[in-house]
C-alpha positions in Angstrom: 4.1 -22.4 43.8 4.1 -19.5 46.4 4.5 -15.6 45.4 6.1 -12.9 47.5 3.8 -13.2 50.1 3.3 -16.7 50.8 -0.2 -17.2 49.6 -0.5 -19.8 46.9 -0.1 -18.6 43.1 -2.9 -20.0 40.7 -2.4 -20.3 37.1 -5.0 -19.2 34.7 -7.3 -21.6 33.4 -6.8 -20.4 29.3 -3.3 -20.3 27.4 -0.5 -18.6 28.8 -0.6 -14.8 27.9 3.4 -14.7 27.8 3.2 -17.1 25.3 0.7 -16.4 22.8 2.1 -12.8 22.6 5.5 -14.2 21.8 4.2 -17.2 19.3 2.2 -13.7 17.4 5.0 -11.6 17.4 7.3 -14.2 16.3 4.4 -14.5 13.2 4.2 -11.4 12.6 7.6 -11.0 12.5 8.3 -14.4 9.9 5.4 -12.6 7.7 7.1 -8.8 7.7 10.5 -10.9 6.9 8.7 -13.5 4.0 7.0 -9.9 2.6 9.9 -7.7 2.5 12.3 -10.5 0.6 9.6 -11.4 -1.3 8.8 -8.2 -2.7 12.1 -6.7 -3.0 12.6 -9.8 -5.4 10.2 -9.3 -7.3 9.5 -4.9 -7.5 13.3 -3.8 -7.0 15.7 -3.3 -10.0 18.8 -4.9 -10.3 20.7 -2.0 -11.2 20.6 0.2 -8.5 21.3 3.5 -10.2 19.7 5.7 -7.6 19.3 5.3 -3.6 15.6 5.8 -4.0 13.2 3.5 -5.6 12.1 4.5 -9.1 8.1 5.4 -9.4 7.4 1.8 -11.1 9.2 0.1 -7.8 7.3 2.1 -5.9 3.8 1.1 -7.1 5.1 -2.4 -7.7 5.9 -2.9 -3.8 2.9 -1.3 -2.7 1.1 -3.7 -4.5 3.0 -6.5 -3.2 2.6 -5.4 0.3 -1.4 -4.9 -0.1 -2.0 -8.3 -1.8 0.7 -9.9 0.8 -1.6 -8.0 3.8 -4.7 -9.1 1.9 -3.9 -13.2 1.7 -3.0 -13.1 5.2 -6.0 -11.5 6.6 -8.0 -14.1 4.5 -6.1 -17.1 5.5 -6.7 -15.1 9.1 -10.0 -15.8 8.6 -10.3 -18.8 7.1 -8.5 -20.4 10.3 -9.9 -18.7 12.5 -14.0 -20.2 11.4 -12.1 -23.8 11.1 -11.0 -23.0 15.0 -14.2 -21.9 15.6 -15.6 -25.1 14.2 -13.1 -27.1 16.3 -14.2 -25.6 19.3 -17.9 -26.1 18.9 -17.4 -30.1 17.7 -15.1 -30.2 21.0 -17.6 -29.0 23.4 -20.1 -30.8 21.8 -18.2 -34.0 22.1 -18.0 -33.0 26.2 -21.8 -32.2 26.4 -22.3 -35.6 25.1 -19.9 -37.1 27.3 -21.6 -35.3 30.5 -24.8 -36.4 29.3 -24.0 -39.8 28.6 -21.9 -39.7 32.2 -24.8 -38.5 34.3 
C-alpha cells in the first residue's frame, strides 16, 4: 500500500494500535456496564422514596464498586503472568527451533 506521497507504507511489526485500544475500551466499557447493574441490584432500594441514595446505599455501592475494581485488577494480574508465561514457552519453543535449524 502507498501513502500520500508515493513511498511505500509499512505496517508495524506488533498488534494493531487501533485495535487494542478499541478491544480495551470496549472491556472497560462491558466491566463499568456489568458493575453498575450489578450493584444497583444488589445496594439500591426498591422503593425509591427519595432521588438521592440513602446513607446505607451509599456505603453498600461503594463497596460493591471497590471489591468489583479489586477482582478485576487481580484477574488483571493473574492473566497477565499466564501471558507472560505463554510468551516465554513460545520463544523458547523458537530458540529451540533456530537451534535445532542451524
Amino acid at each position: 500500500m502507498q501513502n500520500f506521497f508515493g513511498q511505500k507504507e509499512e505496517k508495524p511489526a506488533g498488534p494493531d494500535p487501533l485495535f487494542a485500544a478499541t478491544t480495551e475500551m470496549e472491556m472497560y466499557t462491558h466491566l463499568f456496564n456489568k458493575m453498575a447493574s450489578t450493584c444497583f441490584e444488589k445496594c439500591a432500594s426498591r422503593k425509591h422514596k427519595e432521588n438521592d441514595l440513602a446513607l446505607g446505599e451509599m456505603s453498600c455501592s461503594d463497596r460493591c464498586v471497590a471489591k468489583y475494581l479489586e477482582a478485576q485488577e487481580k484477574v488483571g494480574v493473574v492473566l497477565q503472568k499466564a501471558n507472560e508465561a505463554q510468551m516465554a514457552q513460545q520463544k523458547s519453543l523458537q530458540d529451540m527451533q533456530n537451534a535445532l535449524g542451524n
